[in-house]
N, C-alpha and C positions, 0 to 999 in steps of 0.2 A: 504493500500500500504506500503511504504517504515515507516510506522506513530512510526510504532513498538519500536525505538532507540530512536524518539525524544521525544514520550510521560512520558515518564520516566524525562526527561529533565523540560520538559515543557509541561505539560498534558494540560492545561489551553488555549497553542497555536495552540494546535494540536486537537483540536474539531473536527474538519474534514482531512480528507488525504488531499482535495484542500491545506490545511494551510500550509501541509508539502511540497507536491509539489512546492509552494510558493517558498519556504524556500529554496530550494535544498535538502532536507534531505530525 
């Protein structure tokens, strides 16, 4: 999903889309 901006961020938090969705990101 939206994982694509954050994982660059924080690859580590973003193991799953759920994590981002989470997140709002």
């Amino acid at each position: 999903g939206h994982c694509g901006s954050c994982w660059a961020f924080g690859a580590v938090e973003c193991l799953t889309d759920r994590f981002c969705v989470q997140l709002g990101v």
